[in-house]
C-alpha positions in Angstrom: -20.8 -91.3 37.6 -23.5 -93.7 36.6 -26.6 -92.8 35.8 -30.0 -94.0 37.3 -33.2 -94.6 36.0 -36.2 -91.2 35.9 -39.4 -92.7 36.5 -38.8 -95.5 34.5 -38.0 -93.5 31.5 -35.0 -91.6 30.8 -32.1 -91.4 32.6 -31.4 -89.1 35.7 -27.6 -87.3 36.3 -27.0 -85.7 39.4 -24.8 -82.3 39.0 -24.7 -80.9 42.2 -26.2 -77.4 42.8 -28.5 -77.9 38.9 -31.9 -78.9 38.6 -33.4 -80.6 35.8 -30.7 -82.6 34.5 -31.2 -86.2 33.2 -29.5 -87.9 29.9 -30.2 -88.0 25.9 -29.4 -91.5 25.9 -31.6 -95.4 26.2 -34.8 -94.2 23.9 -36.1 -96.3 21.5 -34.7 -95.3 17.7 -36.5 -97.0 14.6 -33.7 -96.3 12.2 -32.4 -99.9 12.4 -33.2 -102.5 14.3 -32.1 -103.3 17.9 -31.3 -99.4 17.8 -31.2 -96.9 20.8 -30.2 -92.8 21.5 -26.4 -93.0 22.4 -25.5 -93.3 25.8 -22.6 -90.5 27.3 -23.4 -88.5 24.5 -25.8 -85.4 25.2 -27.1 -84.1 29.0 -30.1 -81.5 29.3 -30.1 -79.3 32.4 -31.5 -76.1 33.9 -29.1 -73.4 34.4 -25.6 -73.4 35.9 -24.9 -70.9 38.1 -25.2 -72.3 41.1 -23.5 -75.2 40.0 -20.9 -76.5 43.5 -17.7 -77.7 43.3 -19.2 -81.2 43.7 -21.3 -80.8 40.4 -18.4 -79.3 38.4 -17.0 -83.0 39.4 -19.8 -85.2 38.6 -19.8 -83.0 35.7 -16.4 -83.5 34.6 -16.6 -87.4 36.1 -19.1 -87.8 32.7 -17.1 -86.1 30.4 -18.7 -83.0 29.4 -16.9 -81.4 26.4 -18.9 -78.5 25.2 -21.9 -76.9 27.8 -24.3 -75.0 24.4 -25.9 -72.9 26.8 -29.3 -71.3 25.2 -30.4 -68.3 27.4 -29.8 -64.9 27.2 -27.8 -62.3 28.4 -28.7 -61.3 32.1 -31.3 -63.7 32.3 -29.9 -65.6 35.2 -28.7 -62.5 37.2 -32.8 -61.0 36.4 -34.1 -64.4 37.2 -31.9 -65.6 40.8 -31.0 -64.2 43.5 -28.0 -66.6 44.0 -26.8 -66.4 40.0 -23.0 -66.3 39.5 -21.5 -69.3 40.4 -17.6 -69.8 40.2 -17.0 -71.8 37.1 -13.1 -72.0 37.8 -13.0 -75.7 37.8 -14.7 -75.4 34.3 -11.5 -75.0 32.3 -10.9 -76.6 29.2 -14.8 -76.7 28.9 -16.2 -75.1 26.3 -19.0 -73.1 26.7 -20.7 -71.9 23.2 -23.5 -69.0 24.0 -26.4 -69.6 21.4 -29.9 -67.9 22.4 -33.2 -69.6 21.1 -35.1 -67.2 21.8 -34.5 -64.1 19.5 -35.0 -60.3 20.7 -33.1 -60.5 23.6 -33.8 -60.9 27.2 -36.2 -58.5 29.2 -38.3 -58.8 32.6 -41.6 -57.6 30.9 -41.3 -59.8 27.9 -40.6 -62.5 30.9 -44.0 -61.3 32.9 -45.6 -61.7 29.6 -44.8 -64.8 29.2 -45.4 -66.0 32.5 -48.7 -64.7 32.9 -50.0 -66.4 29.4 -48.6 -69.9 30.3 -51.4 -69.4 33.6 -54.1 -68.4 32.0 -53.8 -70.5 28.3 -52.2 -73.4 29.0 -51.2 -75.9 26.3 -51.6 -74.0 23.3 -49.7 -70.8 24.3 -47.0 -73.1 25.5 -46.9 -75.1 21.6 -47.8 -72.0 19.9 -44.3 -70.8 21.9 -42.1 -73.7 20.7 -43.1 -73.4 17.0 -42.4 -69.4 17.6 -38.5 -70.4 18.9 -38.3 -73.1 16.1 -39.4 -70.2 13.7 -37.0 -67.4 14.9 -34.4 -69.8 16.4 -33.7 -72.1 13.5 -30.2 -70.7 12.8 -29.5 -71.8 16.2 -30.7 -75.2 15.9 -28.5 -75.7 13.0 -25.6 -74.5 15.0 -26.6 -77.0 17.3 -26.5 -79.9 14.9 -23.8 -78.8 12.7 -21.1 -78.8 16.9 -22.9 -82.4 17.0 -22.5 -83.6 13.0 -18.3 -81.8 13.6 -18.0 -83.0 17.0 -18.9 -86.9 17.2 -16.5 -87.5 20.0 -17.3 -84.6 22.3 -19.6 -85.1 25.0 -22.5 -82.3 25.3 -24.6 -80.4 27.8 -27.8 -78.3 26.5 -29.0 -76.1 29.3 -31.5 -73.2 29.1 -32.9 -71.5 32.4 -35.0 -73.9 33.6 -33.8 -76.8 31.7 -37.9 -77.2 29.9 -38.9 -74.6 27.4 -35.9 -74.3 24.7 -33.8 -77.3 26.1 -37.1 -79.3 25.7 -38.1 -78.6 22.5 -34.5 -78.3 21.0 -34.7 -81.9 22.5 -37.6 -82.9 20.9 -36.2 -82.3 17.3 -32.7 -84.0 18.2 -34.9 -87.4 19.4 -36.9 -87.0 16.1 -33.7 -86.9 13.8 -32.9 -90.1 16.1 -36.2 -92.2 15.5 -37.8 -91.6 18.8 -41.2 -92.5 18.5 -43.4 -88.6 19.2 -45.4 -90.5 22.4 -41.6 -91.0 23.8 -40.9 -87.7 23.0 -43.5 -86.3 24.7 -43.2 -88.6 27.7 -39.8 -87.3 27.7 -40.5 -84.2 28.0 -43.1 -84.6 30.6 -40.4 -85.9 33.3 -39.5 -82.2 33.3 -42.1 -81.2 35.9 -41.5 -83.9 38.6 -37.3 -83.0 38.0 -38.3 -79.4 38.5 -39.8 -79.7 41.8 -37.0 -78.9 44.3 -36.6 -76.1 42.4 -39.9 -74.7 43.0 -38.6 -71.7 45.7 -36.1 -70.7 43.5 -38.6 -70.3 41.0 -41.5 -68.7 42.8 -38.9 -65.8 43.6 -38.0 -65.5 40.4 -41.4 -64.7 39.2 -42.2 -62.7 42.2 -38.9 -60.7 41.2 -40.1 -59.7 37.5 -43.6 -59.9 38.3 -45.8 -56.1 38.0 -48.1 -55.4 39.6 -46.6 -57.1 43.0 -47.8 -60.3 44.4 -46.9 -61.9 47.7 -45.1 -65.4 48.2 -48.5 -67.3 47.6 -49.4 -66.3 44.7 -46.1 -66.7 43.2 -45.9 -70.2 44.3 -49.1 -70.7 42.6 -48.1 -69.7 39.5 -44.5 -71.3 39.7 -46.3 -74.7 39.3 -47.9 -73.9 36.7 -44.7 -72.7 35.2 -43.2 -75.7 35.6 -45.8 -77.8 34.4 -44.6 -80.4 31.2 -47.8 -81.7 30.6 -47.3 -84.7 27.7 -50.4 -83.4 26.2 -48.4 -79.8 25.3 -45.2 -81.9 23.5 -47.7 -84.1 21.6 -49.6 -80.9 20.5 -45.9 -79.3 19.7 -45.4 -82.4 17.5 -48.6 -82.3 15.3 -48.0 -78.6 14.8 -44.3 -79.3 13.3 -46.0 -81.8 11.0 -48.5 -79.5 10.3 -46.3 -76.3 9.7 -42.6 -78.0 8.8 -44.3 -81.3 7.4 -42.5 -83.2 10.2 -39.0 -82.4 11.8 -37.0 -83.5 9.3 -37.9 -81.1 6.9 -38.1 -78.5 9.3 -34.0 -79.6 9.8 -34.1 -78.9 5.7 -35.9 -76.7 4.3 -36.0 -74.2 7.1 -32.5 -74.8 9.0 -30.5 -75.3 5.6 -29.4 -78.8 6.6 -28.3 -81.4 3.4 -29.9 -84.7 4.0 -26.3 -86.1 4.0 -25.8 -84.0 6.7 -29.4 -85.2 8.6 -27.6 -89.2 7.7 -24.5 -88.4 9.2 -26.1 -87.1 12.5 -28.4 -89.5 12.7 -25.5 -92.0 13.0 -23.6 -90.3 15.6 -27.3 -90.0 17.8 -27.4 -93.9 18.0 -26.2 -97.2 18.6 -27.0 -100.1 17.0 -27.3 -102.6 19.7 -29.5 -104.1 22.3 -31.7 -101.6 24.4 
Protein backbone atom coordinates (compact mmCIF):
# COMPACT_ATOMS: atom_id res chain seq x y z
CA UNK A 1 0.00 0.00 0.00
CA UNK A 2 1.50 3.43 -0.94
CA UNK A 3 1.70 5.99 1.11
CA UNK A 4 0.29 9.57 0.70
CA UNK A 5 1.38 12.78 1.60
CA UNK A 6 0.12 14.49 5.60
CA UNK A 7 -0.26 18.00 5.11
CA UNK A 8 2.55 18.36 3.17
CA UNK A 9 4.86 16.89 5.66
CA UNK A 10 5.18 13.42 6.52
CA UNK A 11 3.67 10.62 5.19
CA UNK A 12 0.15 9.28 6.08
CA UNK A 13 -0.63 5.11 6.24
CA UNK A 14 -3.98 4.01 6.45
CA UNK A 15 -4.49 0.79 8.85
CA UNK A 16 -7.95 0.33 8.97
CA UNK A 17 -9.70 0.55 12.41
CA UNK A 18 -6.13 2.75 13.98
CA UNK A 19 -5.84 6.31 14.31
CA UNK A 20 -2.76 8.23 14.16
CA UNK A 21 -0.70 6.35 11.95
CA UNK A 22 1.62 7.99 9.37
CA UNK A 23 5.45 6.97 8.41
CA UNK A 24 9.13 7.62 9.78
CA UNK A 25 10.30 8.02 6.45
CA UNK A 26 11.03 11.39 3.57
CA UNK A 27 12.54 14.01 6.39
CA UNK A 28 15.33 15.86 5.69
CA UNK A 29 18.77 14.18 7.44
CA UNK A 30 22.06 16.38 7.52
CA UNK A 31 24.35 13.46 8.01
CA UNK A 32 25.40 13.47 4.35
CA UNK A 33 24.38 15.18 1.67
CA UNK A 34 21.29 14.46 -0.54
CA UNK A 35 20.30 12.35 2.67
CA UNK A 36 16.62 11.49 3.90
CA UNK A 37 14.79 9.12 6.92
CA UNK A 38 14.42 5.68 5.29
CA UNK A 39 11.35 5.02 3.56
CA UNK A 40 9.37 1.29 4.62
CA UNK A 41 11.33 1.35 7.66
CA UNK A 42 9.42 2.61 10.85
CA UNK A 43 5.35 3.42 11.23
CA UNK A 44 3.89 5.35 14.43
CA UNK A 45 0.29 4.63 15.39
CA UNK A 46 -2.20 4.88 18.19
CA UNK A 47 -3.27 1.79 19.63
CA UNK A 48 -4.36 -1.49 17.98
CA UNK A 49 -7.16 -2.98 19.33
CA UNK A 50 -9.58 -2.13 17.18
CA UNK A 51 -7.53 -2.75 14.38
CA UNK A 52 -10.12 -4.74 11.28
CA UNK A 53 -9.26 -7.41 9.26
CA UNK A 54 -8.68 -4.73 6.49
CA UNK A 55 -5.93 -3.01 8.57
CA UNK A 56 -4.22 -6.25 9.59
CA UNK A 57 -3.88 -6.26 5.58
CA UNK A 58 -2.72 -2.97 4.80
CA UNK A 59 -0.60 -3.73 7.65
CA UNK A 60 0.82 -6.75 6.47
CA UNK A 61 0.68 -5.26 2.59
CA UNK A 62 3.75 -2.78 4.13
CA UNK A 63 5.54 -5.34 5.73
CA UNK A 64 5.44 -4.81 9.35
CA UNK A 65 7.96 -7.18 11.16
CA UNK A 66 8.01 -6.27 14.77
CA UNK A 67 4.76 -3.99 16.37
CA UNK A 68 7.13 -2.36 19.89
CA UNK A 69 4.06 -1.51 21.51
CA UNK A 70 4.74 1.13 24.63
CA UNK A 71 1.64 1.22 26.85
CA UNK A 72 0.81 -0.55 29.71
CA UNK A 73 -0.92 -3.33 30.99
CA UNK A 74 -4.79 -2.71 30.99
CA UNK A 75 -4.52 0.55 29.64
CA UNK A 76 -6.56 -0.06 26.56
CA UNK A 77 -9.26 -2.24 28.27
CA UNK A 78 -9.42 1.08 31.15
CA UNK A 79 -9.25 3.52 28.35
CA UNK A 80 -12.00 1.87 25.39
CA UNK A 81 -14.91 0.63 25.45
CA UNK A 82 -14.38 -1.36 22.20
CA UNK A 83 -10.57 -2.62 23.28
CA UNK A 84 -9.76 -6.29 22.29
CA UNK A 85 -9.55 -6.64 18.86
CA UNK A 86 -8.78 -10.16 17.22
CA UNK A 87 -5.21 -10.11 16.22
CA UNK A 88 -5.42 -13.70 14.65
CA UNK A 89 -4.23 -12.52 11.32
CA UNK A 90 -1.20 -11.07 13.22
CA UNK A 91 0.81 -14.29 13.22
CA UNK A 92 4.35 -14.38 12.59
CA UNK A 93 4.30 -10.63 13.89
CA UNK A 94 6.15 -9.90 16.59
CA UNK A 95 4.91 -7.97 19.11
CA UNK A 96 7.65 -6.78 21.86
CA UNK A 97 5.73 -5.15 25.13
CA UNK A 98 8.11 -2.24 26.35
CA UNK A 99 6.29 0.48 28.69
CA UNK A 100 7.69 4.13 28.69
CA UNK A 101 6.12 5.12 31.24
CA UNK A 102 7.34 3.49 34.54
CA UNK A 103 5.00 2.66 37.64
CA UNK A 104 2.51 1.04 35.91
CA UNK A 105 -0.81 1.88 34.58
CA UNK A 106 -3.68 3.36 36.88
CA UNK A 107 -7.02 5.48 36.21
CA UNK A 108 -6.11 8.16 38.88
CA UNK A 109 -2.56 8.60 37.79
CA UNK A 110 -4.50 8.87 34.19
CA UNK A 111 -7.05 11.68 35.68
CA UNK A 112 -3.95 13.29 37.01
CA UNK A 113 -2.53 13.60 34.04
CA UNK A 114 -5.37 14.56 32.07
CA UNK A 115 -6.41 17.24 34.22
CA UNK A 116 -2.72 19.02 34.29
CA UNK A 117 -2.43 18.82 30.41
CA UNK A 118 -5.93 21.42 30.73
CA UNK A 119 -4.95 23.56 33.01
CA UNK A 120 -0.78 23.91 32.20
CA UNK A 121 -0.37 23.39 28.92
CA UNK A 122 2.98 23.27 27.20
CA UNK A 123 5.23 22.95 29.99
CA UNK A 124 3.48 20.16 31.88
CA UNK A 125 3.29 18.39 28.57
CA UNK A 126 7.64 18.86 28.09
CA UNK A 127 8.21 18.69 31.69
CA UNK A 128 6.23 14.99 30.95
CA UNK A 129 8.52 13.91 28.02
CA UNK A 130 11.78 14.70 29.84
CA UNK A 131 10.04 12.64 32.92
CA UNK A 132 9.48 9.37 30.42
CA UNK A 133 13.08 10.06 28.83
CA UNK A 134 14.34 10.02 32.54
CA UNK A 135 12.57 6.84 33.85
CA UNK A 136 12.13 5.20 30.43
CA UNK A 137 15.59 5.32 29.04
CA UNK A 138 16.15 1.54 29.35
CA UNK A 139 13.38 1.28 27.09
CA UNK A 140 14.65 3.64 24.56
CA UNK A 141 17.75 1.67 24.37
CA UNK A 142 15.68 -1.48 23.85
CA UNK A 143 14.28 0.36 21.18
CA UNK A 144 17.44 1.24 19.37
CA UNK A 145 19.36 -1.77 20.19
CA UNK A 146 15.74 -4.24 17.92
CA UNK A 147 16.59 -1.32 15.29
CA UNK A 148 20.76 -1.39 15.43
CA UNK A 149 20.04 -5.89 15.48
CA UNK A 150 17.16 -5.69 13.16
CA UNK A 151 18.12 -3.57 9.87
CA UNK A 152 15.84 -5.54 7.74
CA UNK A 153 12.77 -5.79 9.83
CA UNK A 154 10.17 -3.34 9.25
CA UNK A 155 8.69 -1.58 12.59
CA UNK A 156 5.59 -0.23 14.12
CA UNK A 157 5.83 2.08 17.44
CA UNK A 158 2.33 2.49 18.88
CA UNK A 159 1.44 3.91 22.36
CA UNK A 160 -2.38 4.65 23.16
CA UNK A 161 -2.92 7.48 21.40
CA UNK A 162 -0.13 7.25 19.04
CA UNK A 163 1.25 11.24 20.60
CA UNK A 164 2.79 11.33 24.04
CA UNK A 165 5.46 8.29 24.21
CA UNK A 166 5.29 7.38 20.42
CA UNK A 167 5.96 11.11 19.83
CA UNK A 168 8.69 11.79 21.74
CA UNK A 169 10.33 8.27 21.40
CA UNK A 170 10.11 9.68 17.76
CA UNK A 171 11.64 12.74 18.35
CA UNK A 172 14.92 11.22 19.54
CA UNK A 173 14.97 8.45 16.61
CA UNK A 174 14.62 11.74 13.98
CA UNK A 175 17.49 13.39 15.99
CA UNK A 176 19.95 10.30 15.85
CA UNK A 177 18.82 10.73 11.99
CA UNK A 178 19.76 14.48 11.39
CA UNK A 179 16.24 15.85 11.35
CA UNK A 180 16.46 19.34 11.77
CA UNK A 181 14.45 20.11 15.70
CA UNK A 182 11.77 22.69 13.58
CA UNK A 183 10.99 19.33 11.47
CA UNK A 184 10.81 17.55 14.52
CA UNK A 185 8.55 19.56 16.00
CA UNK A 186 6.37 20.04 12.90
CA UNK A 187 6.37 16.38 12.96
CA UNK A 188 5.02 16.06 15.79
CA UNK A 189 2.47 18.68 15.45
CA UNK A 190 0.53 16.57 12.53
CA UNK A 191 -0.46 14.50 15.54
CA UNK A 192 -3.49 16.70 16.41
CA UNK A 193 -5.18 17.05 12.94
CA UNK A 194 -4.49 12.76 12.55
CA UNK A 195 -6.19 12.49 15.97
CA UNK A 196 -9.36 14.06 15.12
CA UNK A 197 -11.75 11.27 14.07
CA UNK A 198 -10.77 9.85 17.10
CA UNK A 199 -12.10 12.48 19.22
CA UNK A 200 -15.43 10.31 20.61
CA UNK A 201 -13.42 7.59 21.31
CA UNK A 202 -11.39 9.76 23.33
CA UNK A 203 -13.93 12.03 25.11
CA UNK A 204 -15.27 8.57 26.62
CA UNK A 205 -12.32 7.57 27.60
CA UNK A 206 -11.70 10.43 29.84
CA UNK A 207 -15.22 10.58 30.86
CA UNK A 208 -14.65 6.83 31.91
CA UNK A 209 -11.54 7.59 34.36
CA UNK A 210 -12.59 10.92 35.02
CA UNK A 211 -13.69 11.71 39.26
CA UNK A 212 -15.63 13.67 40.15
CA UNK A 213 -18.15 12.85 37.02
CA UNK A 214 -18.64 15.09 34.10
CA UNK A 215 -21.17 14.90 31.29
CA UNK A 216 -20.34 14.28 27.49
CA UNK A 217 -19.51 18.15 27.01
CA UNK A 218 -17.17 18.64 29.14
CA UNK A 219 -15.32 15.65 28.21
CA UNK A 220 -15.25 16.68 24.69
CA UNK A 221 -13.79 19.78 25.88
CA UNK A 222 -11.07 18.49 27.45
CA UNK A 223 -10.46 15.66 24.77
CA UNK A 224 -9.13 18.48 22.45
CA UNK A 225 -7.08 19.67 24.52
CA UNK A 226 -5.80 16.21 25.10
CA UNK A 227 -5.05 15.82 21.77
CA UNK A 228 -3.50 18.92 21.19
CA UNK A 229 0.44 18.69 19.49
CA UNK A 230 1.06 22.09 19.56
CA UNK A 231 4.78 22.57 17.70
CA UNK A 232 5.49 25.05 20.35
CA UNK A 233 5.42 21.98 23.13
CA UNK A 234 8.08 19.63 20.89
CA UNK A 235 10.38 22.68 20.35
CA UNK A 236 10.19 23.36 24.11
CA UNK A 237 10.81 19.36 24.61
CA UNK A 238 13.86 19.82 22.43
CA UNK A 239 15.65 22.85 24.29
CA UNK A 240 15.08 21.01 27.53
CA UNK A 241 17.00 17.75 26.15
CA UNK A 242 19.85 20.15 25.26
CA UNK A 243 19.57 21.66 28.36
CA UNK A 244 19.32 18.52 30.67
CA UNK A 245 21.08 15.64 28.20
CA UNK A 246 23.24 18.33 26.29
CA UNK A 247 21.33 17.26 23.15
CA UNK A 248 19.96 13.76 22.18
CA UNK A 249 22.85 12.25 21.38
CA UNK A 250 24.30 12.27 24.60
CA UNK A 251 21.15 11.54 26.14
CA UNK A 252 21.45 8.10 23.70
CA UNK A 253 25.04 7.87 25.65
CA UNK A 254 25.56 8.79 28.64
CA UNK A 255 22.11 8.15 30.02
CA UNK A 256 20.81 4.99 27.76
CA UNK A 257 24.37 3.23 27.77
CA UNK A 258 24.68 3.49 23.97
CA UNK A 259 28.62 3.25 22.36
CA UNK A 260 28.84 5.83 19.73
CA UNK A 261 29.71 2.99 17.31
CA UNK A 262 26.51 1.82 18.17
CA UNK A 263 24.76 5.61 17.62
CA UNK A 264 27.04 5.29 13.81
CA UNK A 265 25.68 2.16 13.01
CA UNK A 266 21.90 3.27 13.62
CA UNK A 267 22.25 6.21 12.18
CA UNK A 268 23.05 4.36 8.93
CA UNK A 269 20.26 2.03 8.96
CA UNK A 270 17.70 5.41 9.69
CA UNK A 271 18.72 6.84 6.25
CA UNK A 272 19.31 6.78 2.71
CA UNK A 273 21.63 8.49 0.86
CA UNK A 274 19.88 9.69 -2.13
CA UNK A 275 17.67 12.36 -3.58
CA UNK A 276 14.66 13.62 -1.34
Amino acid sequence: MAETPFRGLGKAVEFEGVFNVRSFGGYTSTLRPNCSTRHGFIYRSGHLDNITSRGIEQLRSLGVTTIINLTNTGESTALYANAGTDTAGLEGVKVVNLPLAKGGFSVAKLAEKYRRYVAEGEKVIADGYLKLLEEGHSVVSDVLMLIRDNPDDVFLIHCSMGKDRTGVLFAILLRLAGVSQDDIASEYSLSEAALGPALPEVAAGIKRVILPPIDGEEALRRAKIVIQTRKEAMTLTMAMIEERFGGALRYLTERCGLEDEDLKRIQDILTDSESV
